[in-house]
C-alpha positions in Angstrom: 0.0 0.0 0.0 1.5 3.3 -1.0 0.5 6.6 -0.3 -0.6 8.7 -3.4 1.1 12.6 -3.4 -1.6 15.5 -4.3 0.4 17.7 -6.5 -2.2 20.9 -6.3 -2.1 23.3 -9.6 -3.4 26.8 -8.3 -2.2 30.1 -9.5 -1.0 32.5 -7.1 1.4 35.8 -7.2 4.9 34.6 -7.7 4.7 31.2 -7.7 4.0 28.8 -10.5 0.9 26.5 -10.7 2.9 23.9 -9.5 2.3 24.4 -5.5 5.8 23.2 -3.7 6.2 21.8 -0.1 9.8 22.9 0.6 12.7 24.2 -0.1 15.9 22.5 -0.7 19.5 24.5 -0.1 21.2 21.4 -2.3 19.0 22.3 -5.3 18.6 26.0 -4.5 15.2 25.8 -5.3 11.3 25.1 -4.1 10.5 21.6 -4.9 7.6 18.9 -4.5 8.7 15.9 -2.8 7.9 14.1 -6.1 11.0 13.3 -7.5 9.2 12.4 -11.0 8.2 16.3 -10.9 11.0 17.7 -9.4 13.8 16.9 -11.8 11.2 17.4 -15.1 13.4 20.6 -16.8 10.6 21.0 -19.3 7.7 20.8 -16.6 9.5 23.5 -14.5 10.1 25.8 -18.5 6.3 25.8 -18.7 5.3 26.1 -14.7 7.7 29.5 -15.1 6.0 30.3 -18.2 2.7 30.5 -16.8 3.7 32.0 -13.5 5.5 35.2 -15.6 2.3 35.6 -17.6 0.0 35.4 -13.6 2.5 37.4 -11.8 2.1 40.0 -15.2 -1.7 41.0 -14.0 -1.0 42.7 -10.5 0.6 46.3 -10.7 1.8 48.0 -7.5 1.0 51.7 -6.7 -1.2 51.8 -9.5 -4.4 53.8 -10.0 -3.7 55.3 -5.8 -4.3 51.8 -5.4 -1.5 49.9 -3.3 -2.2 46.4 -5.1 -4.2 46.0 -8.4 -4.7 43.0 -10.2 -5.7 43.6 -14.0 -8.7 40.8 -14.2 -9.5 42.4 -18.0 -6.1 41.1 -18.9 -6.7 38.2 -17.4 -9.7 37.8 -19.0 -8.1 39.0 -22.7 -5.7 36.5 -21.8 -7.8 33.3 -21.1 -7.1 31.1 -24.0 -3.6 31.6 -23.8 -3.5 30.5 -20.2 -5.9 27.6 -20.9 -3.7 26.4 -23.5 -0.4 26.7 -20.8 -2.2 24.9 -18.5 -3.3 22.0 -20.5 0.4 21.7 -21.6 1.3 21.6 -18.1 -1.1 18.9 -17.1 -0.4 17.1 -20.3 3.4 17.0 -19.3 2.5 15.7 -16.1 0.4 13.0 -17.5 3.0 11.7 -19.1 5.5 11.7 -16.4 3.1 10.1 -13.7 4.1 6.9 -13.1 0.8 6.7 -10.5 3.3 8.4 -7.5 1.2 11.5 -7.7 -2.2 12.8 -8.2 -3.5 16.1 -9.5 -5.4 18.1 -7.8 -6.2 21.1 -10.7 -7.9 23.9 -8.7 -7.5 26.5 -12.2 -8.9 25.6 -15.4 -12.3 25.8 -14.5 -11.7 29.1 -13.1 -10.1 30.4 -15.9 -12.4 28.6 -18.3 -15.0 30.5 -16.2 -13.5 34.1 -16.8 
């Protein structure tokens, strides 16, 4: 009996899709605990990908506002970040050898946009 890893997709500022659980001084970098994920180079070019294009939609001292995220970007946007994210889980599909499962907690909200 072997214990399944949840490897959660969300999108947040600064940080890929791909939600990490630590950070390891060896690697110099955040990283899963999935060692199938961790050491995928093209996995981590598209998680970077889609966190540049996220992190792109909140402005600071904009508008006398301290914070702003730009939903219409976001919005104008939505098909190209559909189509990162299903290249993302795609690439994951491939690589799961049934160590991990995902939990995908964005394409529906950005199909829903």
């Amino acid at each position: 009996f072997k214990v399944m890893k949840e490897l959660r997709i969300m999108l947040d500022f600064i940080s890929g899709p791909i939600w990490t659980e630590y950070f390891d001084k060896e690697k110099g970098r955040l990283l899963t605990g999935i060692e199938k994920v961790d050491n995928d180079k093209e996995l981590w070019d598209i998680n970077e990908t889609i966190q540049e294009l996220f992190t792109s939609y909140y402005h600071f001292d904009y508008n006398d506002q301290a914070c702003f995220f730009d939903e219409e970007q976001e919005k104008k946007d939505k098909y190209k970040m559909l189509a990162l994210l299903e290249k993302l889980k795609k690439r994951l599909y491939e690589i799961n050898d049934g160590s991990f499962e995902i939990d995908d907690r964005e394409t529906e909200r950005v199909k829903n946009l």
